[in-house]
C-alpha positions as CSV (number, residue, x, y, z in Angstrom):
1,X,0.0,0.0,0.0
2,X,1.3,3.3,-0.8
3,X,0.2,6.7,0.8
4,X,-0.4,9.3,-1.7
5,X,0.2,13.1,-0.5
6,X,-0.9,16.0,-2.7
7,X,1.9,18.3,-3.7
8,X,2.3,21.8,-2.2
9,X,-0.4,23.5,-4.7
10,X,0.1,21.1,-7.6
11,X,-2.3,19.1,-9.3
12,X,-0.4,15.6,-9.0
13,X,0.2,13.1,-6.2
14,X,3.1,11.8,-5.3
15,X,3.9,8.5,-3.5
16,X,5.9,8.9,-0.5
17,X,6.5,5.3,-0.6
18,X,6.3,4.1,2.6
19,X,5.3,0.6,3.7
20,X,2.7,0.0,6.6
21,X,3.9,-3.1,8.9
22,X,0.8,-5.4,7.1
23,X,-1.2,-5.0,4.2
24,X,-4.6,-4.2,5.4
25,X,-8.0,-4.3,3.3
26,X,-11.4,-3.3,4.2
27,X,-10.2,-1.6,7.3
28,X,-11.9,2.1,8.7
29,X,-10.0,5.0,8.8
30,X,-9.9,8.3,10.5
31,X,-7.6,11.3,11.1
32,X,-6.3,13.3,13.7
33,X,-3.5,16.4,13.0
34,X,-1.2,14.5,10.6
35,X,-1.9,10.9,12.1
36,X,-4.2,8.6,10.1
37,X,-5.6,5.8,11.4
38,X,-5.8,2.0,9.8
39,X,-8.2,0.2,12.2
40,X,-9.8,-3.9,11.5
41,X,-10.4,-5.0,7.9
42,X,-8.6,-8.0,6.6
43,X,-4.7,-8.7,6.6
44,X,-2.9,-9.3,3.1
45,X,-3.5,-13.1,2.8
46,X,-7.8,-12.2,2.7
47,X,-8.3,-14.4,5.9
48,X,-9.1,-12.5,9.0
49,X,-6.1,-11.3,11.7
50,X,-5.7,-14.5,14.0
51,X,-7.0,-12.6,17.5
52,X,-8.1,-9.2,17.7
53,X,-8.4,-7.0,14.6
54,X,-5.2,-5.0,13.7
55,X,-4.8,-1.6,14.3
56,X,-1.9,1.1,12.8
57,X,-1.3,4.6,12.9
58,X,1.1,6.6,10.4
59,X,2.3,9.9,10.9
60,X,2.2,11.9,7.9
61,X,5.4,14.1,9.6
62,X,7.9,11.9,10.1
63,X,6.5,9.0,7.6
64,X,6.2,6.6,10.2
65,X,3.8,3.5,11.4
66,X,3.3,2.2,14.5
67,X,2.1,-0.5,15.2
68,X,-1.1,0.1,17.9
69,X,-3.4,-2.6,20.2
70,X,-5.1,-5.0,18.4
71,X,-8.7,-4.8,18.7
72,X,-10.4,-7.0,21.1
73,X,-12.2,-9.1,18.5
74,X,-12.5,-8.7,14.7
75,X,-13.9,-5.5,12.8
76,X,-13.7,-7.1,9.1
77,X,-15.8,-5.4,6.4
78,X,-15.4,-1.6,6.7
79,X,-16.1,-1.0,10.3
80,X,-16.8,3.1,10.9
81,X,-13.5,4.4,12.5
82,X,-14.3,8.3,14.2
83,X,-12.4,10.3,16.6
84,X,-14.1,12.1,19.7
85,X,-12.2,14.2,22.0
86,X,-8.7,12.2,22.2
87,X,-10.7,8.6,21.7
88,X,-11.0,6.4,19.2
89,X,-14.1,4.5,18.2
90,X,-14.8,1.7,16.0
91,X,-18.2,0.7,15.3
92,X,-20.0,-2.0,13.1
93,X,-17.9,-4.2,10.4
94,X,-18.2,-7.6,10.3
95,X,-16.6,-10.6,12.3
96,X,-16.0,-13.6,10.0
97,X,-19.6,-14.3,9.0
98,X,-21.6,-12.0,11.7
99,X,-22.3,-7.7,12.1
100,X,-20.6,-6.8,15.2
101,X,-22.8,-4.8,17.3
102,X,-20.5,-3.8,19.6
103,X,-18.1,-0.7,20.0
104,X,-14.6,-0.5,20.5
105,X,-12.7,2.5,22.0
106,X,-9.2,3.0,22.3
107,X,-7.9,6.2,24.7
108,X,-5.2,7.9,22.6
109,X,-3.9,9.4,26.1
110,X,-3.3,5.8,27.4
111,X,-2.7,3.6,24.0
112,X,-0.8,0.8,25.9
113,X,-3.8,0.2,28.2
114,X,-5.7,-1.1,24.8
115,X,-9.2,-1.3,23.4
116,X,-12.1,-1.7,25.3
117,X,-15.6,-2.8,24.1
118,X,-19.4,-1.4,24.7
119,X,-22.0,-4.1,23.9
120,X,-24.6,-2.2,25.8
């Protein structure tokens, strides 16, 4: 996967050719400052990540990923990835054969705490 930037005020884009640690399909995505973030979907092989689903942030600045927390189960299929506040939420997706109907959040303050889930 590449990640394409658009050029200071010209109409092309360039490839800044860096590599994420996995390749990642179907997977939600959202922004924050020059972070984006890669969350569920499938790894490059189309089976599901073995555990939780994975989770990787790049930073547009220094062109770097980091590997984050896997999810606490799998968010397949295009879950919705948002950002409230300094949390992360993913919503919805699919795991294996079933919706999820649960939500995942993730404080950005305390990353190496790790996800936790609302099935209210």
């Amino acid at each position: 996967m590449d990640i394409y930037a658009l050029q200071n005020g010209e109409v092309r884009w360039a490839s800044n050719g860096s590599t994420p640690p996995s390749g990642i399909s179907w997977a939600g995505v959202a922004t924050q400052g020059a972070d984006i973030y890669i969350i569920g979907g499938r790894n490059d092989t189309w089976t599901t990540a073995d555990g939780g689903g994975p989770a990787m942030k790049y930073n547009f600045r220094n062109q770097s990923w980091t590997t984050m927390p896997n999810l606490k189960g799998r968010r397949d299929n295009g879950p919705s990835v948002f950002i409230l506040g300094n949390k992360i939420y993913a919503a919805g997706g699919h795991q294996v054969y079933y919706r999820k109907d649960s939500v995942d959040e993730l404080d950005l303050d305390d990353v190496k705490a790790g996800w936790t889930v609302d099935s209210r």
